[in-house]
N, C-alpha and C positions, 0 to 999 in steps of 0.2 A: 504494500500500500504506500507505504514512503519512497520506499526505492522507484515505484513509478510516477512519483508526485515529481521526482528530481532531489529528493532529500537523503544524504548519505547518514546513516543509521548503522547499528551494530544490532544484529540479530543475539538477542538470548545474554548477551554480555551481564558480567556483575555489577551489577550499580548498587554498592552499598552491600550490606550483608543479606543473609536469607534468598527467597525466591529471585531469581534472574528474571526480568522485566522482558516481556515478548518480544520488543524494541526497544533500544535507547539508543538517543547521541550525546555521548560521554561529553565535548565541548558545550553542548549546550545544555548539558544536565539537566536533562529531558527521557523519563523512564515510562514509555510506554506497556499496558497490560492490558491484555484482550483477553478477559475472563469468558469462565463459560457458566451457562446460567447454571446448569447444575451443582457442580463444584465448590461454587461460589456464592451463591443462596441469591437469586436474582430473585427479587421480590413481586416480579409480572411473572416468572414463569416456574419459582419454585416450588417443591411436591417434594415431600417427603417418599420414599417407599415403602409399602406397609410391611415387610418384612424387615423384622430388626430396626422397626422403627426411630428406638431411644438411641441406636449403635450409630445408625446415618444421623442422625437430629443433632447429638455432640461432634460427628466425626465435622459434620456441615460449620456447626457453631465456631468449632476449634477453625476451620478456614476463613473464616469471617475474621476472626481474632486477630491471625497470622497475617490476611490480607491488612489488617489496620496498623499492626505494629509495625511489618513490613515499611509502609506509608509515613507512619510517624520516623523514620530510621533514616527516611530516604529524605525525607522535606529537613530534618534533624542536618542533614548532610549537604545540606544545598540542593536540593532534587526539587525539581516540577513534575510530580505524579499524575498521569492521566489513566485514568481506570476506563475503559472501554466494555460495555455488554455485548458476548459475541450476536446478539441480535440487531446490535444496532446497525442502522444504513452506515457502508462503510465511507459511503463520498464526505456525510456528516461528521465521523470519527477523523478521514483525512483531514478534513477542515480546522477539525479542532488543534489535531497536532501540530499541521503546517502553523496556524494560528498562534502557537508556544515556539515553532523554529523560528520565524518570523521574529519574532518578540525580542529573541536573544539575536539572533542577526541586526536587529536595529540599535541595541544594545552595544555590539560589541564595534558597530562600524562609528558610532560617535565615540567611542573612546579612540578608537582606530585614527578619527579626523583630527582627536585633541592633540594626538600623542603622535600623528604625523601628518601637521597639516600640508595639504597642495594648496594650488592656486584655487583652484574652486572651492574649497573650503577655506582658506587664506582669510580673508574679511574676519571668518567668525572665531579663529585664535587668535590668541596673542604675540604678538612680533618676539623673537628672541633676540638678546642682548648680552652684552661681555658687561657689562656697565651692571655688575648687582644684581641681574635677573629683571632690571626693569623694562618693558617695551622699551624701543628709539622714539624718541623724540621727533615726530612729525615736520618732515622740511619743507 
């Protein structure tokens, strides 16, 4: 889904401790996860099975648990978490994440402009100088 968006991503990578994120881009510290409603206790489509009910109902609750710690570990660390339901429309999921790549791309290109300005960014730093670090003096 990234990869065909134009967005370089690391499949399954460790971000952070516990479960590997289905996606991440380690520079923009961005951990994609595309849960499945089963596993994961999605609240529109999950069902218990009546077999061993209490055994599934804790095994479920225990991944809920893990999915939040997990999350708290990762935001803990610097992480932008996005939790995806594997039912959701996937054009709306890419949007969201492009939407987080974006964010850090815009992010990292104004620091980019301070820390190396060109002429087209030129106007909006400020002049370097041998003189104390002050701009020059306008002649």
């Amino acid at each position: 889904m990234l990869a065909a968006a134009g967005s370089s991503s690391t499949v399954g990578s460790a971000a952070g401790r516990g479960r590997a994120p289905t996606s991440s881009s380690p520079r923009a510290r961005v951990a994609v996860f595309v849960d499945g409603c089963f596993w994961h206790w999605c609240e529109e489509h999950a069902h218990l099975p009546k077999a061993n009910a209490e055994l599934w109902r804790a095994k479920l609750l225990a991944n809920c648990r893990r999915d939040a710690s997990h999350d708290a570990v990762l935001r803990a660390e610097g992480w932008r978490v996005i939790r995806i339901w594997e039912h959701e429309d996937v054009t709306a999921a890419a949007d969201l994440v492009e939407a987080a790549l974006d964010r850090w791309d815009r992010i990292t290109s104004r620091r980019s402009e301070r820390a190396h300005p060109t002429a087209a960014n030129a106007s909006r730093a400020p002049a370097a100088s041998s003189a104390g670090g002050r701009p020059y003096a306008s002649r």
